[in-house]
C-alpha positions as CSV (number, residue, x, y, z in Angstrom):
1,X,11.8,9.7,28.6
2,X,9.2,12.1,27.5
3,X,9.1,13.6,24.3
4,X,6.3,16.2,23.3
5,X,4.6,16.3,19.9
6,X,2.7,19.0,17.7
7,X,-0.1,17.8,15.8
8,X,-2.3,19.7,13.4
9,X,-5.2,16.8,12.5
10,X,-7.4,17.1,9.8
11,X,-10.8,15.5,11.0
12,X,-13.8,13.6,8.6
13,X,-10.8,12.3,6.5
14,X,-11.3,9.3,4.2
15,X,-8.7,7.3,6.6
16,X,-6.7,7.5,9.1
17,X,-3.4,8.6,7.6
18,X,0.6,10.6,8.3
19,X,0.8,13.5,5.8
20,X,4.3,14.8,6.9
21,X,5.1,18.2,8.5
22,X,3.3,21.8,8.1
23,X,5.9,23.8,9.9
24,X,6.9,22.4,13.2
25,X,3.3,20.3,13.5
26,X,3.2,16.7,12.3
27,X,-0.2,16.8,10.0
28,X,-2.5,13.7,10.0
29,X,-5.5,13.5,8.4
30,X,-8.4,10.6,11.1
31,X,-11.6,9.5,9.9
32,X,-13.3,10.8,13.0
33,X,-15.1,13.8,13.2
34,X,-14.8,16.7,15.6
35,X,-17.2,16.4,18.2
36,X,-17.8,14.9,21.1
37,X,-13.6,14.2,21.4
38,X,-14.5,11.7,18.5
39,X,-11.3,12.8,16.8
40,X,-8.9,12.8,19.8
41,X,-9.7,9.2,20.8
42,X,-9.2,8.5,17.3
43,X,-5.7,10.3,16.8
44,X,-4.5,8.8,20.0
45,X,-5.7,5.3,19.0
46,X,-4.0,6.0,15.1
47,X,-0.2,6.9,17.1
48,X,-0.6,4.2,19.4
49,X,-1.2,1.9,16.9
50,X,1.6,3.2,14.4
51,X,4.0,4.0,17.1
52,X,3.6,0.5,18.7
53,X,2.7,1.7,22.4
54,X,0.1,1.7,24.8
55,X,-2.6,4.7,24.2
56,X,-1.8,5.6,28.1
57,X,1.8,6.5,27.1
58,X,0.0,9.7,24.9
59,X,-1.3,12.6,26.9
60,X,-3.2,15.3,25.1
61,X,-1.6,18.3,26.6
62,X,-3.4,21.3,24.5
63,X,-5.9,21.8,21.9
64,X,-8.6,19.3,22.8
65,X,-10.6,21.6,20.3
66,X,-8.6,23.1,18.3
67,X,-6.7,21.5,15.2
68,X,-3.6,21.9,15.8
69,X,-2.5,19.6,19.3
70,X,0.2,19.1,21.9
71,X,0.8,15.5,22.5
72,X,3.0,14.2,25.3
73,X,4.7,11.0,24.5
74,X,5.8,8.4,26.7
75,X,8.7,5.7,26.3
76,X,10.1,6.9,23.2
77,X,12.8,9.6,21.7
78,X,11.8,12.0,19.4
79,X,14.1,10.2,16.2
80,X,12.6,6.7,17.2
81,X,9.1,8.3,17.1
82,X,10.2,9.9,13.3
83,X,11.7,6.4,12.8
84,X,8.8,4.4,13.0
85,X,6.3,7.2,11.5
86,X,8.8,6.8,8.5
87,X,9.7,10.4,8.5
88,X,13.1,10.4,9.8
């Protein structure tokens, strides 16, 4: 089970944090900045974490340097994902 993701991250943010949707793109503000993939490790790290599943189960598909991002998640349906980001 795959289920792909669109991400708009805001980076240098005073933590790590789910704002709720813009449009179709989940928003999250990371405390990373935007170089040197500082911010994508982080982002990936921050869902991992909040989605309780292994970073390798999240594949950056697009947008490695642009703001808005599509993620490809592993191991979890799209209403479990909003379930346990609290959005649902």
């Amino acid at each position: 089970m795959k289920t792909t993701l669109c991400v708009k991250v805001l980076p240098n943010a005073s933590v790590n944090e789910i704002v709720g949707f813009e449009g179709d793109a989940l928003k999250i503000r990371i405390k990373a900045p935007p170089e040197k993939d500082k911010a994508n490790v982080e982002l990936i790290r921050f869902l991992a974490k909040k989605l309780k599943i292994s970073r390798s189960d999240i594949t950056l598909l697009k947008g490695r340097k642009s703001k808005l991002k599509l993620l490809e998640i592993e191991n979890i349906s799209y209403e479990k994902l909003l379930e346990k980001i609290n959005l649902s």
